[in-house]
Kinemage of the C-alpha trace (Angstrom):
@kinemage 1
@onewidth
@group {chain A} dominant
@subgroup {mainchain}
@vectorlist {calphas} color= white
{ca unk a 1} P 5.659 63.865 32.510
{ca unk a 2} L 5.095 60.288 34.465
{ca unk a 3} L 6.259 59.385 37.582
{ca unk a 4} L 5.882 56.664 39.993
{ca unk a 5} L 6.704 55.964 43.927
{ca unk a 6} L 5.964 53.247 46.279
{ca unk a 7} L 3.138 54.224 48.596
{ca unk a 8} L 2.219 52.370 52.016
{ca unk a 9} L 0.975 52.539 55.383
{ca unk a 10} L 0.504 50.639 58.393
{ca unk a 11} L -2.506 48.244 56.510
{ca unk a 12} L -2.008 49.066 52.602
{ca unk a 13} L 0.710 49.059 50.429
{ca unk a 14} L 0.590 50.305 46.902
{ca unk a 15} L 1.771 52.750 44.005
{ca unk a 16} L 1.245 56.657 43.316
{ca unk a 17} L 1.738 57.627 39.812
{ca unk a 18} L 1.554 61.160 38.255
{ca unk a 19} L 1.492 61.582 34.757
{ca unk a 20} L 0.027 64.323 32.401
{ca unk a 21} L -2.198 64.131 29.916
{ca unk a 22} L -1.292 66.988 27.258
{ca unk a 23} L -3.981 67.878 23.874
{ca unk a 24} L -2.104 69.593 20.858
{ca unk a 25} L -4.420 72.105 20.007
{ca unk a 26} L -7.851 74.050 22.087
{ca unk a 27} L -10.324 72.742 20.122
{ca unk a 28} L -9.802 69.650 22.647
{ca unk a 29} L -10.235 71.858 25.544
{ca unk a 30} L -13.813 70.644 26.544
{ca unk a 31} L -12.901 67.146 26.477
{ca unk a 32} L -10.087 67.692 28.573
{ca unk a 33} L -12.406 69.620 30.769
{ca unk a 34} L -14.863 66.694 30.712
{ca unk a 35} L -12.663 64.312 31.137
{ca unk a 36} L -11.722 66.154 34.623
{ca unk a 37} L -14.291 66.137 35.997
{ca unk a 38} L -15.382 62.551 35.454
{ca unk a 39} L -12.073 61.499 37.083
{ca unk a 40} L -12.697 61.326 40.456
{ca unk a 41} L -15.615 59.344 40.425
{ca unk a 42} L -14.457 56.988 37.778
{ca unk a 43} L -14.378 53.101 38.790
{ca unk a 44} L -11.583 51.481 37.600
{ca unk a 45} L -11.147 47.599 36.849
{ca unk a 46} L -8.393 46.745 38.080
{ca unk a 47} L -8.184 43.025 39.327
{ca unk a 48} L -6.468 42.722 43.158
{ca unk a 49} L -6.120 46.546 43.226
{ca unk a 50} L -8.504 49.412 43.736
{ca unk a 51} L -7.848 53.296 43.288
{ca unk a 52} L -7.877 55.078 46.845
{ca unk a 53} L -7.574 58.824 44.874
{ca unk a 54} L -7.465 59.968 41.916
{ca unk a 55} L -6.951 63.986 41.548
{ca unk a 56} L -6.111 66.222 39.452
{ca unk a 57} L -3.402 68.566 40.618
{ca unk a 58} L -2.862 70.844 37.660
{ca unk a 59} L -4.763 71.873 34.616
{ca unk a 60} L -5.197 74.332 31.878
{ca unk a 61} L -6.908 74.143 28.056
{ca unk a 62} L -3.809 72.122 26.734
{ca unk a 63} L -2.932 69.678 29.930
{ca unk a 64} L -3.893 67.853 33.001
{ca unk a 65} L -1.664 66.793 35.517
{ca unk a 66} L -3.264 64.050 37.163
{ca unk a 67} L -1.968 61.622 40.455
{ca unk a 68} L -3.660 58.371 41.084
{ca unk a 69} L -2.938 56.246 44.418
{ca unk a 70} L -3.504 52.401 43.635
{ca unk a 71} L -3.641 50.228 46.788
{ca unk a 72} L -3.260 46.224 46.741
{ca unk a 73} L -6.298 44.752 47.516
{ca unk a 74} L -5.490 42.951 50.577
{ca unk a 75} L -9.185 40.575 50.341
{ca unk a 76} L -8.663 40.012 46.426
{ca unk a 77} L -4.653 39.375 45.846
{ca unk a 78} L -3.883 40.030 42.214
């Protein structure tokens, strides 16, 4: 699953994208699980953009289902 939509408000402008991130197998449960929880308090590089959320809105052993809102860095164009 991916999907992408324009995003904007009175100040920002920028992208939200959903996508999933699916493991074949259980024995890759835990670093699904770790990866999870390091999400949200991940910085990202990303040059004339910065990540306003990043969540996860679904999960089990086999698959997140993660959205991330990426907002144009109105100080630092890209």
């Amino acid at each position: 699953m991916y999907r992408e939509r324009a995003w904007a408000s009175i100040t920002f402008s920028g992208m939200r994208y959903g996508f999933s991130i699916a493991y074949p197998d259980t024995a890759d449960a835990e670093a699904l699980r770790k990866f999870a929880r390091a999400l949200p308090e991940h910085e990202f590089a990303l040059p004339g953009y910065f990540v306003a959320d990043a969540v996860i809105t679904g999960q089990s052993d086999l698959r997140l289902t993660v959205e991330i809102l990426i907002i144009a860095d109105p100080v630092q164009p890209s």
